[in-house]
DSSP file (Angstrom, degrees, kcal/mol; ACC not computed):
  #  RESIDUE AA STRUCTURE BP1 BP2  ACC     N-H-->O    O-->H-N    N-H-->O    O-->H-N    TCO  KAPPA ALPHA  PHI   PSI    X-CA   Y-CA   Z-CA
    1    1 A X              0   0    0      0, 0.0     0, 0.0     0, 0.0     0, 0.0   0.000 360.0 360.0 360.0-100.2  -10.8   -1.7  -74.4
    2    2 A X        -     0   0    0      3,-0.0     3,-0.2     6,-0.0     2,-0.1   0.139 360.0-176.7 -44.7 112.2  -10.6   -3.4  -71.1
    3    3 A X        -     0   0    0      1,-0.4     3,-0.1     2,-0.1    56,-0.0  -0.047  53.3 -48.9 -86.2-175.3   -8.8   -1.1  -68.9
    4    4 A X     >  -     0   0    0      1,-0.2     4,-1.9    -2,-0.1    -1,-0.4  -0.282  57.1-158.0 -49.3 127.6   -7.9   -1.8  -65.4
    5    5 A X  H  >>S+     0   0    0     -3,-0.2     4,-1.5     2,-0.2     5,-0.6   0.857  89.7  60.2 -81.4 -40.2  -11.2   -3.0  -64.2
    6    6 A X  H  >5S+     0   0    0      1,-0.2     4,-2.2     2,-0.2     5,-0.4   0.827 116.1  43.3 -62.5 -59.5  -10.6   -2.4  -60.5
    7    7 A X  H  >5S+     0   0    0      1,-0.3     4,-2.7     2,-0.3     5,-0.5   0.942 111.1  48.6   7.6-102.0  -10.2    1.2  -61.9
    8    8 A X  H  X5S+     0   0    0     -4,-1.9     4,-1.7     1,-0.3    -1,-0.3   0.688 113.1  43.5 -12.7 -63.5  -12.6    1.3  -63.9
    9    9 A X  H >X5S+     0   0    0     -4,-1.5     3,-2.4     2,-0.2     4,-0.9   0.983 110.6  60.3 -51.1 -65.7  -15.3   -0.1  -61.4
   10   10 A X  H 3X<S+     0   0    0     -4,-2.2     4,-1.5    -5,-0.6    -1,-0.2   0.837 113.0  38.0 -59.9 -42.3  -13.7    2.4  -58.6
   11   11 A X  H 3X S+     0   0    0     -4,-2.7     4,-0.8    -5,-0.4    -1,-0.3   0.890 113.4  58.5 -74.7 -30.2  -14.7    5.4  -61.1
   12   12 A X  H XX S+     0   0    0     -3,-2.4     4,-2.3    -4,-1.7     3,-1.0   0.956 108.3  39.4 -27.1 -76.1  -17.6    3.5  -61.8
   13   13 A X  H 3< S+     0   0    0     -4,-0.9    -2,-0.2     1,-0.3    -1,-0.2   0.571 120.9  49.0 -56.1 -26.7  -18.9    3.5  -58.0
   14   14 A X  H 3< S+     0   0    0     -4,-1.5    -1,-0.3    -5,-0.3    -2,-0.2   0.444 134.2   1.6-113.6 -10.5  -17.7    7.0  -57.6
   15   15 A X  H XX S+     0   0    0     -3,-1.0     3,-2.0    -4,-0.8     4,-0.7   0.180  88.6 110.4-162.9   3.7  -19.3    8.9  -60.9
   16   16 A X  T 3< S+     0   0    0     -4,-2.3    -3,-0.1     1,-0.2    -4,-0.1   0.536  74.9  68.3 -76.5  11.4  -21.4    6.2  -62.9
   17   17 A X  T 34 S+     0   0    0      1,-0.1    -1,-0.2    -5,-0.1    -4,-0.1   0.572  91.4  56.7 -62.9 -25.1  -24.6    8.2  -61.7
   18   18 A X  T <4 S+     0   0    0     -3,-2.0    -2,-0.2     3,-0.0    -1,-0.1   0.806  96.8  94.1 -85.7  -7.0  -23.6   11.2  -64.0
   19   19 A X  S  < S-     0   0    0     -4,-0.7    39,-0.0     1,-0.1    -4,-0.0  -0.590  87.1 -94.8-101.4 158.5  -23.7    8.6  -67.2
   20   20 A X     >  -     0   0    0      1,-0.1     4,-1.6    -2,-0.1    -1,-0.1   0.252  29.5-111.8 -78.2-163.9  -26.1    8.1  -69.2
   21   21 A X  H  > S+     0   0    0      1,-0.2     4,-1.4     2,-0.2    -1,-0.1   0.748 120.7  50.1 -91.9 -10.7  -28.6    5.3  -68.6
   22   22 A X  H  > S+     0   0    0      2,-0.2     4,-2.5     1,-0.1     5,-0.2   0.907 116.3  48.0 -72.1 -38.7  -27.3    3.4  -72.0
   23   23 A X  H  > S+     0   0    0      1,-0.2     4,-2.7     2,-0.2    -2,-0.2   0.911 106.3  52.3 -61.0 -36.9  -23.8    4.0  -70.5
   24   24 A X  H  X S+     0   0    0     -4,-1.6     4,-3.8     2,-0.2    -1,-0.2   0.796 108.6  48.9 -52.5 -49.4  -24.5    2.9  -67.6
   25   25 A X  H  X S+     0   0    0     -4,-1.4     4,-2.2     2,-0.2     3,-0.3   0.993 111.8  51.0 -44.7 -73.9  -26.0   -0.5  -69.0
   26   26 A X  H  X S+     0   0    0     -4,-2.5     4,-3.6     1,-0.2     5,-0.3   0.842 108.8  50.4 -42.8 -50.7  -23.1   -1.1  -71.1
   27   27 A X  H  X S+     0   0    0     -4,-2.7     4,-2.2    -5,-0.2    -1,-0.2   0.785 110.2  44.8 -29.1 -57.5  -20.7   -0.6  -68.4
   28   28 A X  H  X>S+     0   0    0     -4,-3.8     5,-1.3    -3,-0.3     4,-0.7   0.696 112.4  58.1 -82.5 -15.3  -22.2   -2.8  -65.8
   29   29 A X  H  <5S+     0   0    0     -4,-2.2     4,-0.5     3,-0.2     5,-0.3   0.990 117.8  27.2 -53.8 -53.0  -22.6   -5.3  -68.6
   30   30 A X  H  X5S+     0   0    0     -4,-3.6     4,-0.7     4,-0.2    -3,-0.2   0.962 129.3  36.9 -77.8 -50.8  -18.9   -5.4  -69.5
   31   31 A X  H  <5S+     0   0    0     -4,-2.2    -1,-0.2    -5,-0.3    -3,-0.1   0.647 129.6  23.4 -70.2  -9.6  -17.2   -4.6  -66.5
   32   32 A X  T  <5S+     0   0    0     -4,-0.7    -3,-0.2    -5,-0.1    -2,-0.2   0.588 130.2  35.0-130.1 -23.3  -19.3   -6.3  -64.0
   33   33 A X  T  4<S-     0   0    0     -5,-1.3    -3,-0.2    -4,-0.5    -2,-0.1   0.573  97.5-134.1 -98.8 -13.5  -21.0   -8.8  -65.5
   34   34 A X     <  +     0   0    0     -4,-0.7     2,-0.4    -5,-0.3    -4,-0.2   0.972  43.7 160.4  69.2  69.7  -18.1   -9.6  -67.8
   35   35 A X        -     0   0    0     -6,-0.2    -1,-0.2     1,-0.2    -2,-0.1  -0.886  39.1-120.1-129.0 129.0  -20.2   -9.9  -71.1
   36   36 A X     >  -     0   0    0     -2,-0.4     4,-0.9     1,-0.1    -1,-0.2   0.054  28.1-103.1 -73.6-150.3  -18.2   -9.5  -74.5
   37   37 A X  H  > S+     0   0    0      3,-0.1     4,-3.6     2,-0.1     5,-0.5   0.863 123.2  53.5 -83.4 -48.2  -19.0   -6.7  -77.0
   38   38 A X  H  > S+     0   0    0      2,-0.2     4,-2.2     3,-0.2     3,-0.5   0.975 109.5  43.8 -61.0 -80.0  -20.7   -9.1  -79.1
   39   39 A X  H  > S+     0   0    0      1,-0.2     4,-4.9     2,-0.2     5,-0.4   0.944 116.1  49.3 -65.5 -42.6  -23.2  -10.7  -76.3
   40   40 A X  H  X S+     0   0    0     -4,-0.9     4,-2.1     1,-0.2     6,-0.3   0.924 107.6  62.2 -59.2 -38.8  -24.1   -6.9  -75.0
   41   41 A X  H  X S+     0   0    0     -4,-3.6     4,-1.4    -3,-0.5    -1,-0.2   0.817 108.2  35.3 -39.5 -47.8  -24.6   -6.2  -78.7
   42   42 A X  H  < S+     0   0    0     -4,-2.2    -2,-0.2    -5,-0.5    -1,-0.2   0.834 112.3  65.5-107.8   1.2  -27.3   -8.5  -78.9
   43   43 A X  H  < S+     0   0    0     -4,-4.9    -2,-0.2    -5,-0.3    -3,-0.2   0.814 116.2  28.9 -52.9 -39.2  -28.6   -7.6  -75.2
   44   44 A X  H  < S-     0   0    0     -4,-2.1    -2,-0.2    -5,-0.4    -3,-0.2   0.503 106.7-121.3-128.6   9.5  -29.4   -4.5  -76.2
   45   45 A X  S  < S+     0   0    0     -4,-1.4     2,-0.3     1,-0.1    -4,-0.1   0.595  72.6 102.2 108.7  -7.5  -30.1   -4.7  -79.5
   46   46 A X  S    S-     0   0    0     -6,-0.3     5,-0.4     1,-0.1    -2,-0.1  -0.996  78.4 -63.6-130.1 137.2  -27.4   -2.2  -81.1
   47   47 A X    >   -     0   0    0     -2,-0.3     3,-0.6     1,-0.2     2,-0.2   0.544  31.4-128.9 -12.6 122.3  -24.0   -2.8  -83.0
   48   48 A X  T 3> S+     0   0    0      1,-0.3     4,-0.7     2,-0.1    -1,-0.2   0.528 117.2  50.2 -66.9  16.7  -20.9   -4.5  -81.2
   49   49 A X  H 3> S+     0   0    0     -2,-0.2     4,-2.6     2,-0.1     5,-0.3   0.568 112.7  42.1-101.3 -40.1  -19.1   -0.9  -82.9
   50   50 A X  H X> S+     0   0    0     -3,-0.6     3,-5.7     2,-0.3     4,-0.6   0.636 120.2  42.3 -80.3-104.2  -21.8    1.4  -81.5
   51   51 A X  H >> S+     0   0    0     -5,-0.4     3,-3.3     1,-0.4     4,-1.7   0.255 115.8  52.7 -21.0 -75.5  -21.6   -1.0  -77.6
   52   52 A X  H 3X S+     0   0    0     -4,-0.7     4,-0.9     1,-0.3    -1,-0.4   0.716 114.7  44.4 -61.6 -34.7  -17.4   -0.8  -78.3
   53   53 A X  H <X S+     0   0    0     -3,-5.7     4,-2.6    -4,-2.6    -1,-0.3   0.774 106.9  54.3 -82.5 -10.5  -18.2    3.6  -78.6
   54   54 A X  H << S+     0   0    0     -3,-3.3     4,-0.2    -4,-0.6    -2,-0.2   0.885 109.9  46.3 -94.2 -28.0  -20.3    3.8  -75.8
   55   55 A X  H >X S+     0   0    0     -4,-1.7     3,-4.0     2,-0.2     4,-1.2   0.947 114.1  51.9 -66.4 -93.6  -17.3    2.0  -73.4
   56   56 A X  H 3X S+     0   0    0     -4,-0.9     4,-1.6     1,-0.4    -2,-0.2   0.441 111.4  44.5 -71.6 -58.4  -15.0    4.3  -75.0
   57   57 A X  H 3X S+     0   0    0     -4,-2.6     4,-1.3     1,-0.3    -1,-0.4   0.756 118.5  41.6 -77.8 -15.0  -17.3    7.4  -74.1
   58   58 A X  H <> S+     0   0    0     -3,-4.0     4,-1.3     2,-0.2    -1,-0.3   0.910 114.9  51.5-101.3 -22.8  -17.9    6.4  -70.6
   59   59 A X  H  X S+     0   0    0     -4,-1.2     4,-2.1     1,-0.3    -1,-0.2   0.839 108.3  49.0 -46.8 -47.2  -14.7    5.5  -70.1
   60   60 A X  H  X S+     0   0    0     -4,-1.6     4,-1.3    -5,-0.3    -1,-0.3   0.838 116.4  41.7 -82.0 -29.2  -13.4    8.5  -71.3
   61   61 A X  H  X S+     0   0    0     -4,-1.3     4,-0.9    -3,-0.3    -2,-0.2   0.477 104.6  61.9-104.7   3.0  -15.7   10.8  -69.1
   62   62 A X  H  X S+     0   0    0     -4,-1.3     4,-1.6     3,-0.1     3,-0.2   0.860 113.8  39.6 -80.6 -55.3  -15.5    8.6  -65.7
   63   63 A X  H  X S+     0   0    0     -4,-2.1     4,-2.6    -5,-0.2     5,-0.2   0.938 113.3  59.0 -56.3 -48.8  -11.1    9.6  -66.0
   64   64 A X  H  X S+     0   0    0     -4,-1.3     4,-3.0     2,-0.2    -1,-0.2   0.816 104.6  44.3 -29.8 -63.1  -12.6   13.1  -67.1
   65   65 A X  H  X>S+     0   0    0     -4,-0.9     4,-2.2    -3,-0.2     5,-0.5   0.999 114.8  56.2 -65.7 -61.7  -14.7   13.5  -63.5
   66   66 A X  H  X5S+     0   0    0     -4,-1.6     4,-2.5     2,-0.3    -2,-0.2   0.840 112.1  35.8 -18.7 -67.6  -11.4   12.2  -61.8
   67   67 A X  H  <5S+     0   0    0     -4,-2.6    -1,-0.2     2,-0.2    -3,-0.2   0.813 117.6  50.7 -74.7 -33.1   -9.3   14.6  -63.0
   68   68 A X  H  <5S+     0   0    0     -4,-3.0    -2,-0.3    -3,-0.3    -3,-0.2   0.986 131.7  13.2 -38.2 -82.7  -11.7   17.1  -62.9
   69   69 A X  H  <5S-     0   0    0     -4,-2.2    -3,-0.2    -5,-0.1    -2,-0.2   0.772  75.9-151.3 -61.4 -40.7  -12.7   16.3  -58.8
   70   70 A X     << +     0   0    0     -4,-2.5     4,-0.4    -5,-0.5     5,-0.3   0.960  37.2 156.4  56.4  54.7  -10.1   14.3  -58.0
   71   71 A X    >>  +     0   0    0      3,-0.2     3,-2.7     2,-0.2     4,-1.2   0.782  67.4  48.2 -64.4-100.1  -12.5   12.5  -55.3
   72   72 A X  H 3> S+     0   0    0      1,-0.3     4,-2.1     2,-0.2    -1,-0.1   0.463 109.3  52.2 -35.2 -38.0  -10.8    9.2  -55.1
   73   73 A X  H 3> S+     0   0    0      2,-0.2     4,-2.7     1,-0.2     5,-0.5   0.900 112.4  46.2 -42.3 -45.6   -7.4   10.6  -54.6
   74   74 A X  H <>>S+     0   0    0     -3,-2.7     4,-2.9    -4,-0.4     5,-0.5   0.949 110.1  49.9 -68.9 -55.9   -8.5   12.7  -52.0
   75   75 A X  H  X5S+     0   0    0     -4,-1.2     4,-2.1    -5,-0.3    -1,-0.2   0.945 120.3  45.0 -59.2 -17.6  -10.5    9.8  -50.3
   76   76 A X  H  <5S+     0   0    0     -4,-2.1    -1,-0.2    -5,-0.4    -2,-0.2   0.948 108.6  49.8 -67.4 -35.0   -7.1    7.9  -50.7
   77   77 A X  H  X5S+     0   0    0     -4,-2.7     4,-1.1     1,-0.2    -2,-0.2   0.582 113.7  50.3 -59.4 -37.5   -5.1   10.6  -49.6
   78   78 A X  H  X5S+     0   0    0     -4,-2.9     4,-2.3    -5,-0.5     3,-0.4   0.919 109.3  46.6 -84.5 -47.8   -7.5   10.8  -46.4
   79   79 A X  H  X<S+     0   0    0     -4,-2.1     4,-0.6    -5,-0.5    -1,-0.2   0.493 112.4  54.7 -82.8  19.1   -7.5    7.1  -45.4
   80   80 A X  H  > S+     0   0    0      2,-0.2     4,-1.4     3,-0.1    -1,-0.2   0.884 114.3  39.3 -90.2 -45.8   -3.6    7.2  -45.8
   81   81 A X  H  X S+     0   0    0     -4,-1.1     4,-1.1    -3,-0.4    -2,-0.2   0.795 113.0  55.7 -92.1 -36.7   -3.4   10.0  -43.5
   82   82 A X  H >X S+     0   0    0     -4,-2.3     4,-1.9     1,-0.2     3,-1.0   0.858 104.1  51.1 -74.7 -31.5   -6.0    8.6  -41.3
   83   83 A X  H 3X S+     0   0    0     -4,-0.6     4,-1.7     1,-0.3    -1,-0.2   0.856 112.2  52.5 -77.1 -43.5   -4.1    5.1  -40.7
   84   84 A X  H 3X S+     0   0    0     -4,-1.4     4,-1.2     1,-0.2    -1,-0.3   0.688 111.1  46.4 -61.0 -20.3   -1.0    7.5  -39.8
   85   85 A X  H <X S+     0   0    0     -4,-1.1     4,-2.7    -3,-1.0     5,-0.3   0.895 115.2  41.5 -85.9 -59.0   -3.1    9.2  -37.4
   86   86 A X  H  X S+     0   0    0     -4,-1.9     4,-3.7     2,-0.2    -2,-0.2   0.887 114.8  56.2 -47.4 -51.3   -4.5    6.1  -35.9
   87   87 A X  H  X S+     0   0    0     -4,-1.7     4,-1.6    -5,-0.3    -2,-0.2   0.939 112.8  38.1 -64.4 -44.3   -0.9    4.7  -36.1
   88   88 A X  H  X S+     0   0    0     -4,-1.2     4,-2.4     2,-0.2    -1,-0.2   0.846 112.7  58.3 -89.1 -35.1    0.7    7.8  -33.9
   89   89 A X  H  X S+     0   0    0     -4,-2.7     4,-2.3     2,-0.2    -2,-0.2   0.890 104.0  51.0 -63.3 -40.3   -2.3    8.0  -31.6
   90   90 A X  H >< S+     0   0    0     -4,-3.7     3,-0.9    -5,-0.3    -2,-0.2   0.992 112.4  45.9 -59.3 -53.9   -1.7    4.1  -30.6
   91   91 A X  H >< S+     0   0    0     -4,-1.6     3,-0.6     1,-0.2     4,-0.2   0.815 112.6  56.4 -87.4 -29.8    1.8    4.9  -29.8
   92   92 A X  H >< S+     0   0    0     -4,-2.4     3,-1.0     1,-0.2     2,-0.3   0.880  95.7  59.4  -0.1 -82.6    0.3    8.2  -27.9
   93   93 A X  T << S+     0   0    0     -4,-2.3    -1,-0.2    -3,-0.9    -2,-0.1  -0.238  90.9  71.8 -76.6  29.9   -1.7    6.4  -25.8
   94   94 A X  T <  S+     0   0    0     -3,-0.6     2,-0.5    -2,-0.3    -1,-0.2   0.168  84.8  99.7-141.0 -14.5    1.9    4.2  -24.2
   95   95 A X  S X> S-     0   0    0     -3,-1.0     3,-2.5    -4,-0.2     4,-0.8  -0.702  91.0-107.6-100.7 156.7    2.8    7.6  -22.5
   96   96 A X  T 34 S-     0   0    0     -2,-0.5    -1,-0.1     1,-0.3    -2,-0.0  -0.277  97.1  -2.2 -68.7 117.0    2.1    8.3  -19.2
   97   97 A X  T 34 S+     0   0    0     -2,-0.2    -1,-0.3    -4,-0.1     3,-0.3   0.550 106.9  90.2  93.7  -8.3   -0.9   10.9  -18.9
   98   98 A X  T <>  +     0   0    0     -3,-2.5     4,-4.8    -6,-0.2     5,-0.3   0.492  55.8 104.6-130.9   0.4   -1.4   11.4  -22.4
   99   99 A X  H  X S+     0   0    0     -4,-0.8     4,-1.2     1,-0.2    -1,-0.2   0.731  82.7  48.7 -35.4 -40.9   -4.2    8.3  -22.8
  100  100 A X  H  > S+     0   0    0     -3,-0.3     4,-2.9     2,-0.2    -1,-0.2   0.868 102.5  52.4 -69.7 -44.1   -6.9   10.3  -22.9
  101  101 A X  H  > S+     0   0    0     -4,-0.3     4,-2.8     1,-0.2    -2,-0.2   0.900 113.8  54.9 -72.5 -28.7   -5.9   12.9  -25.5
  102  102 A X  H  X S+     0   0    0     -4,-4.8     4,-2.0     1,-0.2     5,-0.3   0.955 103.9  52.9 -46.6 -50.0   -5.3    9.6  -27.5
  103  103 A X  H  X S+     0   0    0     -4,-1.2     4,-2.7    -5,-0.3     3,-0.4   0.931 106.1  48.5 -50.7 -46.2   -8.5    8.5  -27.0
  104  104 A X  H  X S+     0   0    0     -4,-2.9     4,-0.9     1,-0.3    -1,-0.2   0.962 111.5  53.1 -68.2 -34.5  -10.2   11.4  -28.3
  105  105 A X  H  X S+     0   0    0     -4,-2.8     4,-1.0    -5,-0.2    -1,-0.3   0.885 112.3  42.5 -50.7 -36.5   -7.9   11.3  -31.5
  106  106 A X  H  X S+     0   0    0     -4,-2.0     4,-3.9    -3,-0.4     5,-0.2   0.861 113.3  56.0 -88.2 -41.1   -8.7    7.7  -32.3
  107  107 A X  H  X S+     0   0    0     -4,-2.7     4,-0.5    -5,-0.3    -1,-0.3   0.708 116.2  35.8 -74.4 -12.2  -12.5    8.6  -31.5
  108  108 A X  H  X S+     0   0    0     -4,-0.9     4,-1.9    -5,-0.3    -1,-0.2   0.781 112.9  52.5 -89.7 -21.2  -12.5   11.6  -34.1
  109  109 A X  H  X S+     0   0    0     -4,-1.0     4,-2.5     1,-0.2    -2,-0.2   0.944 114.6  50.0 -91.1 -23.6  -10.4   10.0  -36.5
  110  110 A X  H  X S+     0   0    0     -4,-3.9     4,-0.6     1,-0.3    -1,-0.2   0.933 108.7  49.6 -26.7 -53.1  -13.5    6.8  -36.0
  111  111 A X  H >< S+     0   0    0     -4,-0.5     3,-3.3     1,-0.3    -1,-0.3   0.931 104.3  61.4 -93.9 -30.3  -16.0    8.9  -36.4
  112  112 A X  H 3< S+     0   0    0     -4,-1.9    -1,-0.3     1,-0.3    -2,-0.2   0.974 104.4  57.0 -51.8 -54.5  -14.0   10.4  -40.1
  113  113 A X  H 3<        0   0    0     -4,-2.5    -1,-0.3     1,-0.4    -2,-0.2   0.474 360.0 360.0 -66.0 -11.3  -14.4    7.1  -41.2
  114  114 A X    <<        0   0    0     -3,-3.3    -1,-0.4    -4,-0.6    -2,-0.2   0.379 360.0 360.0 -62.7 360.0  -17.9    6.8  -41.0
């Protein structure tokens, strides 16, 4: 069972709204509250096999939205590109004249990041 949690969580943060509200439970029990199968089993009151399917299924349909949307790659993909952006704009901004059109880059690629 326990996959990468920083994973996990990240798909978590990014698609646990579409799971259900039992998945949901289980989820932030194990992965964020760090609860075994066994204690979330008697938290909620149903079999540590049934808790141990219900990680499995949200597990299996948070990589599912991933590979489907591919969000987080893209928001990785974007602050990768934005740090190169940032990164060539500082060095920009060291030629003679060309300070402002730096500025403006560093101020759009700001405002991306909001």
């Amino acid at each position: 069972m326990k996959q990468d949690k920083f994973s996990m969580t990240l798909l978590f943060d990014y698609y646990g709204e579409l799971l259900t509200e039992k998945q949901k439970t289980c989820f932030d029990l194990y992965y964020n509250q760090d609860l075994s199968l066994s204690e979330i089993a008697a938290e909620s009151g149903i079999s540590r096999q049934g808790v141990h399917d219900t990680l499995a299924r949200a597990e299996a349909l948070l990589e599912h939205f991933e590979q489907k949307t591919g969000c987080i790659a893209r928001d990785i993909r974007v602050r990768d590109a934005l740090r190169e952006i940032c990164g060539a704009a500082a060095q920009l901004r060291q030629l003679p004249g060309a300070q402002q059109l730096a500025d403006t880059i560093l101020a759009a690629a700001e405002r991306m990041k909001e």
